[in-house]
C-alpha positions as CSV (number, residue, x, y, z in Angstrom):
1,X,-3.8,71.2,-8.8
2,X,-6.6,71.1,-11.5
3,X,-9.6,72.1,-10.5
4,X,-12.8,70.2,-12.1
5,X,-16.5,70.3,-12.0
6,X,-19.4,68.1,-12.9
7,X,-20.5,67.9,-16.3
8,X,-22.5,65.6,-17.9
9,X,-24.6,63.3,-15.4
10,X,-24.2,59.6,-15.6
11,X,-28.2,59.3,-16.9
12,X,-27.0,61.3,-19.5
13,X,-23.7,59.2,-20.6
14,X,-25.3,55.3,-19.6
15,X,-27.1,55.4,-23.2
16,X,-24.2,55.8,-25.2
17,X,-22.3,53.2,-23.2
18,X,-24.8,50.3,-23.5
19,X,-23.6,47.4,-25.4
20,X,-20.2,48.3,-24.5
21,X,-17.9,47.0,-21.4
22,X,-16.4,50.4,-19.9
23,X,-13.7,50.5,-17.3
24,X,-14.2,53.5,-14.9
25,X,-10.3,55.9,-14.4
26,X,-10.0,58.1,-11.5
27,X,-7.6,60.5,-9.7
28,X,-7.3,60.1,-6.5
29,X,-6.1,63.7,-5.6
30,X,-7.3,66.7,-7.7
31,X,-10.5,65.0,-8.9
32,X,-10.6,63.5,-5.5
33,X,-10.6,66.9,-3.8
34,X,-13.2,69.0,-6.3
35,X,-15.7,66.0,-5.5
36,X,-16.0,64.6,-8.9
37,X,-13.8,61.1,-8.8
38,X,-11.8,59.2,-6.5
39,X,-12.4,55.7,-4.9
40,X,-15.9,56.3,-3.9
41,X,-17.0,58.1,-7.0
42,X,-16.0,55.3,-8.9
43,X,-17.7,52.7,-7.0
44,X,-21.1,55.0,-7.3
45,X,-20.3,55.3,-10.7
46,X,-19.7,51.7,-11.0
47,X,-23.2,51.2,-8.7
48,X,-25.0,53.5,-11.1
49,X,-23.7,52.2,-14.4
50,X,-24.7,48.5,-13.7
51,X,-27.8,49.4,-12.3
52,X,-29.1,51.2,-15.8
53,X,-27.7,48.1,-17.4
54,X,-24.2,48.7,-18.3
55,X,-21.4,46.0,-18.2
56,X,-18.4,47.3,-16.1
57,X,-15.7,45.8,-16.9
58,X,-13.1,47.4,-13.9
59,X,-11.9,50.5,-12.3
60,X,-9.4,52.1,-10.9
61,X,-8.4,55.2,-9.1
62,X,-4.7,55.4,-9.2
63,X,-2.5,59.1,-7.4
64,X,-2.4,60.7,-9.8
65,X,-4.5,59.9,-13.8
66,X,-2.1,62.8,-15.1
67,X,1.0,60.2,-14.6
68,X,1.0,58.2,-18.3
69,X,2.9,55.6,-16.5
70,X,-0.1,55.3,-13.9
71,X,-2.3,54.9,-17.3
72,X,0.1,52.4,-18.7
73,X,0.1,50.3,-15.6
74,X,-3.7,50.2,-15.4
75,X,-5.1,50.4,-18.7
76,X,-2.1,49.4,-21.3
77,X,-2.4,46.4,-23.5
78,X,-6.2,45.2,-22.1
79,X,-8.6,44.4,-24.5
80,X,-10.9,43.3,-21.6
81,X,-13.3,46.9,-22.2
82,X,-14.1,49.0,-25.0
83,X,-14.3,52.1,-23.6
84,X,-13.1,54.2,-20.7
85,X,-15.3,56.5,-18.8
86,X,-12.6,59.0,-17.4
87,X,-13.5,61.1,-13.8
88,X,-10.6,63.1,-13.7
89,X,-9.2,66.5,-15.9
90,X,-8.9,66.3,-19.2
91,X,-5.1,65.5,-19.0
92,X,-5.9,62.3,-17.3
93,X,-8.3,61.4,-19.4
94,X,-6.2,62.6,-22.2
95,X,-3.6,59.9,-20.5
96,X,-6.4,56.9,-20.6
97,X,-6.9,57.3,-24.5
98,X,-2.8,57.8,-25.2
99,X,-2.4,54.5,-22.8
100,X,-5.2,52.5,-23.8
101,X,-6.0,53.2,-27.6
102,X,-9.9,53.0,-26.6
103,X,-12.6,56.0,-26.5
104,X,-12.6,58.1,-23.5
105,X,-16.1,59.3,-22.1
106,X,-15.2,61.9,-19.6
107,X,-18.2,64.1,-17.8
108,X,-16.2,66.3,-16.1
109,X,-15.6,69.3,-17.2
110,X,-11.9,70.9,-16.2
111,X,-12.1,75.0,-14.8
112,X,-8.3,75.2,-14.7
113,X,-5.5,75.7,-12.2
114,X,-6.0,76.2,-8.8
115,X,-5.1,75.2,-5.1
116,X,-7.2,73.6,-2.4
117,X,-7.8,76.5,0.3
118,X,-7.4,75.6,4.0
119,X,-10.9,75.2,4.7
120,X,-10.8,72.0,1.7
121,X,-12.7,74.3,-0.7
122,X,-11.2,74.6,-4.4
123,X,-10.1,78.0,-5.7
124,X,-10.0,78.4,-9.4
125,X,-6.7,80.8,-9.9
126,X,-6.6,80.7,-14.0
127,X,-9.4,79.5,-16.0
128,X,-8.7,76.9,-18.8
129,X,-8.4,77.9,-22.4
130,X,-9.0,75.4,-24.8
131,X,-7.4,76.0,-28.4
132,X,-7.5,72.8,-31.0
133,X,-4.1,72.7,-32.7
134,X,-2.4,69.5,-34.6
135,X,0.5,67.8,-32.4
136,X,2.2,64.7,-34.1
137,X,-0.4,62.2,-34.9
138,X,-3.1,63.7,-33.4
139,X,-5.1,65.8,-35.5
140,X,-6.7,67.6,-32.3
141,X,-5.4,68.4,-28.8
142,X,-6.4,70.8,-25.9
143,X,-3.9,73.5,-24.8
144,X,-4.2,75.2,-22.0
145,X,-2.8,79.0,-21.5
């Protein structure tokens, strides 16, 4: 499993999303599990979002986000939102811009490989490293070794 963490807070995202209709992606396991997405944390980011004035256009919190045909399902071919807002690891999200074509906003910030301990608590086993390196037409992706 990935294991993630909260980064940015929504009060720190909802400016930069005004003026835009965002649908919220979640994972309903690994992001689930670390505390930072799944079905409730998208209706409380959803409850949060509209309350400082941002239009929500959807959500959805699908298995798995790292699936791309879970992110084609969902988020393929809609042009009802102009962003994402993405609480799952940066694969998911990563799956969210591939399927959608739209920004992703994600404020969660993935620690790397891990497995969920029998008393439900996330251990971190190999720590994420991010290197930028040009992949067909992208002219950025993350790696992780």
């Amino acid at each position: 499993m990935m294991v993630m963490a909260p980064g940015e807070g929504y009060g720190d995202i909802q400016e930069g999303l005004r003026g835009k209709r965002v649908f919220v992606w979640t994972c309903n396991t690994c992001a689930r599990l670390c505390g930072v997405g799944g079905r409730e944390k998208a209706e409380e980011a959803v409850r949060l979002l509209e309350s400082g004035g941002v239009e929500v256009a959807g959500s959805a919190a699908v298995p798995a986000a790292c699936f791309m045909s879970n992110a084609r399902d969902r988020l393929g071919g809609s042009e009802g939102f102009d962003v994402v807002l993405a609480l799952c690891c940066d694969i998911g999200a990563g799956c969210a811009r591939e399927a959608s074509g739209k920004p992703v906003v994600n404020p969660v910030e993935t620690l790397g490989v891990g497995f969920l301990g029998e008393d439900g608590v996330p251990r971190l086993l190999r720590r994420s490293v991010r290197r930028m390196y040009k992949i067909g037409s992208y002219s950025t992706a993350r790696r992780y070794t």
